[in-house]
NUKOL-451348 format. One record per residue (C-alpha): x, y, z. Coordinates in steps of 0.2 Angstrom, whole numbers, padded with zeros to 4 digits, always signed. Each point is the difference from the previous one (the first is absolute). Last residue first. Layout:
# NUKOL-451348
XYZ...
***
This chain:
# NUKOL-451348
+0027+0091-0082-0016-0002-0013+0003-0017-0008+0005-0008+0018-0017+0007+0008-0011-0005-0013+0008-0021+0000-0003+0001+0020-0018+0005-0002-0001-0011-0014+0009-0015+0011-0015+0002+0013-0015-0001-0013+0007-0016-0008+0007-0007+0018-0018+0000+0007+0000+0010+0014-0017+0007+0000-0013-0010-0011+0008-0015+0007+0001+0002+0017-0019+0002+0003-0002-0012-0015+0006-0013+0011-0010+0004+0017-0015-0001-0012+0003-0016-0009+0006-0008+0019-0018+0006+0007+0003-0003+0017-0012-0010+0011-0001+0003+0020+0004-0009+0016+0017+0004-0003-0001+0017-0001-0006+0001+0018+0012-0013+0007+0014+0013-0007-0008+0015+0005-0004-0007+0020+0020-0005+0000+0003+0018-0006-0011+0007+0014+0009-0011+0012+0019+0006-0004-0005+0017-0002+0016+0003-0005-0004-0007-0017-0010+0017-0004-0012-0006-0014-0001+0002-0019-0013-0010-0012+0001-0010-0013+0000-0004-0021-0019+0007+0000-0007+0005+0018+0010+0014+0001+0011+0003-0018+0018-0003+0008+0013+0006-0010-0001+0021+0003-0003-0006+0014+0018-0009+0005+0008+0015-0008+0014-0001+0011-0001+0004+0019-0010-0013+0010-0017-0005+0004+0002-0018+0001-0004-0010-0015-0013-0015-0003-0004-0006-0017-0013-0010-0012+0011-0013-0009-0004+0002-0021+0017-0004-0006+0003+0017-0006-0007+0007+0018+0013-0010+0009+0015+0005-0012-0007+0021+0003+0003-0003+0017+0018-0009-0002+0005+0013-0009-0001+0014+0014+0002+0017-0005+0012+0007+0012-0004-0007+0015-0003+0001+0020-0002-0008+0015-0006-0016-0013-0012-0013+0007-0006-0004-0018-0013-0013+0002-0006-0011-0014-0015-0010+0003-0007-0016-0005+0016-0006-0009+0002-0012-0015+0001+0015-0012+0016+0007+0011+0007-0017+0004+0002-0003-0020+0005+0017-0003+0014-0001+0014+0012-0009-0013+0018-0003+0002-0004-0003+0020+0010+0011+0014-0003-0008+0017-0016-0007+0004-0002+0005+0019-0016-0009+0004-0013+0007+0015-0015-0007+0007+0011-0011+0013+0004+0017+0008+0006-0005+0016+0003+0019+0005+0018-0002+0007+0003-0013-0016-0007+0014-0013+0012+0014+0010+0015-0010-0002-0006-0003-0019+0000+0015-0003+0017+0008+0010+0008-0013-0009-0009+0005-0018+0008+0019+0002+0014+0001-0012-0011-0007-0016-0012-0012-0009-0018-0003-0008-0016-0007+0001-0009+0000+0016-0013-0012+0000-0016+0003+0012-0014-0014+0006-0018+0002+0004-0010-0011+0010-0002+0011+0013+0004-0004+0017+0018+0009+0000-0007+0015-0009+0005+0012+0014+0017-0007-0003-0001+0004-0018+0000+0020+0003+0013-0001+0010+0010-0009-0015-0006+0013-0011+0010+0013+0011+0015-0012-0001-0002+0002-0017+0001+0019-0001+0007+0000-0018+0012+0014+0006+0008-0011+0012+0008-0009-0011-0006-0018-0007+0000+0004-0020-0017-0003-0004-0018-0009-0003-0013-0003+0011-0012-0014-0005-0015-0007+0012-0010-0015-0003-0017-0003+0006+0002-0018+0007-0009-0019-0005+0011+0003-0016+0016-0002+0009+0013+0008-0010+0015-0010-0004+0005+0012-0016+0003-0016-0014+0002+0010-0015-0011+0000-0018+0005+0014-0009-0015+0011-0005+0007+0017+0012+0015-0001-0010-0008+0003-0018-0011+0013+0006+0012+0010+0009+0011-0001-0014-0013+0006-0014-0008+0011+0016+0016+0011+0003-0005+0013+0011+0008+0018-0002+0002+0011+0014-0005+0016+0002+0005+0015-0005+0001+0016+0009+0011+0015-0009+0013+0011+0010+0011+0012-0006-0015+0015+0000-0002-0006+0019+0018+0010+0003+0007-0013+0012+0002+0009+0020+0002-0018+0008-0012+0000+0013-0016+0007-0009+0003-0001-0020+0007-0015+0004-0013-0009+0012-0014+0008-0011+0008-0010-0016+0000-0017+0011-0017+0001+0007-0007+0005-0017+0007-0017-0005+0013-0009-0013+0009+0017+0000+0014+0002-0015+0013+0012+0000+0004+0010-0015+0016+0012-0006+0010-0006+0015+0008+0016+0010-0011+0003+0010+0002-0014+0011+0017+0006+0005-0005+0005+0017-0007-0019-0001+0020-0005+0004-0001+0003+0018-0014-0009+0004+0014-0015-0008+0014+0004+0014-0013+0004+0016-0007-0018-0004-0017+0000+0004-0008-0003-0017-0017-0010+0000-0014+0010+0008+0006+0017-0006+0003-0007-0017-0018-0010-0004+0008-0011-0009+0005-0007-0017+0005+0017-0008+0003-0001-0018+0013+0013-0008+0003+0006-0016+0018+0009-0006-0001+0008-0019+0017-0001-0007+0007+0011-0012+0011+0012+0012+0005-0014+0014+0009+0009+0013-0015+0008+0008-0007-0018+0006+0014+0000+0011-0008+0004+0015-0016-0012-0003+0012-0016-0003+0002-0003+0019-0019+0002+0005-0006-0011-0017+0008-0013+0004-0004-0001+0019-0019+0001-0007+0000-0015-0014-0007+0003-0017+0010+0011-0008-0002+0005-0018+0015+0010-0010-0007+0006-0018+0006+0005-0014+0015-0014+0001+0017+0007-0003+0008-0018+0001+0018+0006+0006-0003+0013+0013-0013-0008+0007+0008-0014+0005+0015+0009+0006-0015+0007+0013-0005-0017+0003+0016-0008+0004+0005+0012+0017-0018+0001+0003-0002-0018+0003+0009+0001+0015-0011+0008+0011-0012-0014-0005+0012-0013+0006+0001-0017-0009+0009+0004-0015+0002-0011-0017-0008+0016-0012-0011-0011-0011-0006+0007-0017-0016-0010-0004-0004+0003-0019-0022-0004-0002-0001-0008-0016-0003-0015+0007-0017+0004+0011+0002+0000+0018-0011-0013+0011+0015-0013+0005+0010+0016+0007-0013+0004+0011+0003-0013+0011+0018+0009+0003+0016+0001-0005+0013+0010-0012+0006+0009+0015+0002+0020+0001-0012+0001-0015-0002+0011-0012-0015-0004-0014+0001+0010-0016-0016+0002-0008-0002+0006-0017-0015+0013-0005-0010+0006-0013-0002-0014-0014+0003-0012+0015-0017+0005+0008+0005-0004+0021-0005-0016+0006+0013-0009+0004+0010+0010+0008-0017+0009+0008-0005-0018+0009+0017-0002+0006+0001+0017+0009-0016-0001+0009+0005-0018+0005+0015+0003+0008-0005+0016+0007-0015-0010+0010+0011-0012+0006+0008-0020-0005+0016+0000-0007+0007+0012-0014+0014+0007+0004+0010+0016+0007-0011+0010-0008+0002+0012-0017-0010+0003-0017+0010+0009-0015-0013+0006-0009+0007+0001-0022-0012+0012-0009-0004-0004-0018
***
């Protein structure tokens, strides 16, 4: 039996988060045992991982830091295999991956790395790259990106995508929540951390050429750049739009919703797309960097459009609206590529043959 010692710095709400989550508990037992490191033991997450699962937490706050107790760590557990699933993780570990004679290193990227690390300090540390055993691509778009702009050996890199948990997805989505939509609108749902990368404000733009419509937009979610948000919402009088905040269960806005738009500048993967297809909501993405079509099926589970055209996008969304979805179809679309039983195998071959 392998031991996989799986590191972030916790498990609240994200994309890495749930990846890594879903393949602690999920991983065959007869073949492997999940470690999960965590630089602080919290997180929603944390209510979703199985028992068995051991939690080692580190007590830092700094992910420069963390170095200083993950390499002793290592040392002293001797696990087979080292798996990181946050970037600035990986970047400080990748030079000392030579020290470590038995262990295997694997990396996840969550990003499209050229879009997402500016830092001079961390950019630094991908001349080291080469030195993790495998790195996993979620996308085509983030492998090329690597191979291209950061000089990674392609034969170190494998694509997998992400898994989607229907049992929990399922379960959640049936809950019965008070979500204060107006039934007499077409509601909107656009989901994420509230940074410039997920291109709100670009959505918002979008929705104040929809000001006549009866079609309403809530933002779920959270983060540094909700001021600069809601300034520009009350300079545009946008009574269309609701700023939710983070909400324990976004399922039950997702299947709820008439449309699901991902307003993203760019992505990794994006989880929150493949959610909206598992609870049968047709989807809207901008044409961005991150595998966003190797989701989107056209005319299936959604369609992709440039959201900087602000009045083209508008003209999609009241387009789509206007139109029936099949929710069976825009599901099994998800289902019979990213389900988490045909994900995890692909992870589960990987950690046999390193």
């Amino acid at each position: 039996m392998k031991t996989i010692l799986f590191i972030l710095p916790d498990l609240n709400q994200g994309g890495a988060e749930r990846v890594i989550t879903t393949l602690c508990n999920e991983l065959d037992r007869t073949k492997f045992c999940p470690k999960l490191v965590l630089f602080k033991k919290e997180g929603y997450y944390l209510n979703h991982l199985k028992k068995d699962v051991e939690i080692i937490e580190l007590n830092v706050e700094r992910i420069r830091y963390s170095i200083f107790k993950i390499v002793p760590l290592i040392n002293k557990l001797q696990p087979n295999i080292v798996f990181t699933g946050w970037g600035e993780i990986s970047a400080f570990l990748s030079p000392l991956i030579p020290m470590f004679k038995k262990t295997k290193f694997i990396t996840r990227e969550t990003n499209v790395v050229s879009k997402h690390v500016t830092r001079k300090e961390i950019l630094f540390f991908y001349r080291f790259y080469n030195n993790f055993h495998q790195i996993i691509a979620q996308s085509d778009d983030m492998k090329n990106d690597l191979v291209q702009n950061f000089r990674i050996s392609e034969n170190r890199i494998v694509k997998i995508n992400n898994p989607v948990d229907f049992d929990l997805i399922n379960q959640m989505k049936s809950q019965k929540i008070n979500l204060g939509f107006d039934k007499s609108y077409k509601n909107i749902v656009a989901i994420g951390n509230l940074s410039p990368r997920k291109g709100f404000d670009l959505l918002l733009n979008v929705m104040n050429e929809l000001k006549e419509e009866k079609i309403k937009l809530t933002i779920l979610g959270d983060g540094a750049f909700k001021d600069e948000l809601l300034q520009q919402k009350n300079e545009l009088k946008l009574d269309n739009v609701t700023f939710q905040g983070n909400v324990a269960n976004p399922f039950v806005y997702l299947k709820a919703a008439d449309l699901f738009i991902l307003s993203s500048r760019y992505e990794g993967f994006p989880n929150v797309l493949l959610e909206a297809g598992a609870c049968g909501t047709y989807s809207l993405a901008n044409n961005c960097p991150g595998g966003i079509n190797e989701i989107i099926q056209e005319n299936i589970n959604g369609e992709i459009y440039p959201i900087e055209d602000t009045e083209g996008f508008a003209e999609k969304i009241k387009s789509i609206l206007d139109k029936e979805h099949s929710s069976e179809k825009i599901i099994n679309s998800i289902h019979s590529r990213f389900s988490k039983d045909i994900i995890i195998q692909q992870y589960e071959t990987i950690f046999e043959i390193i």
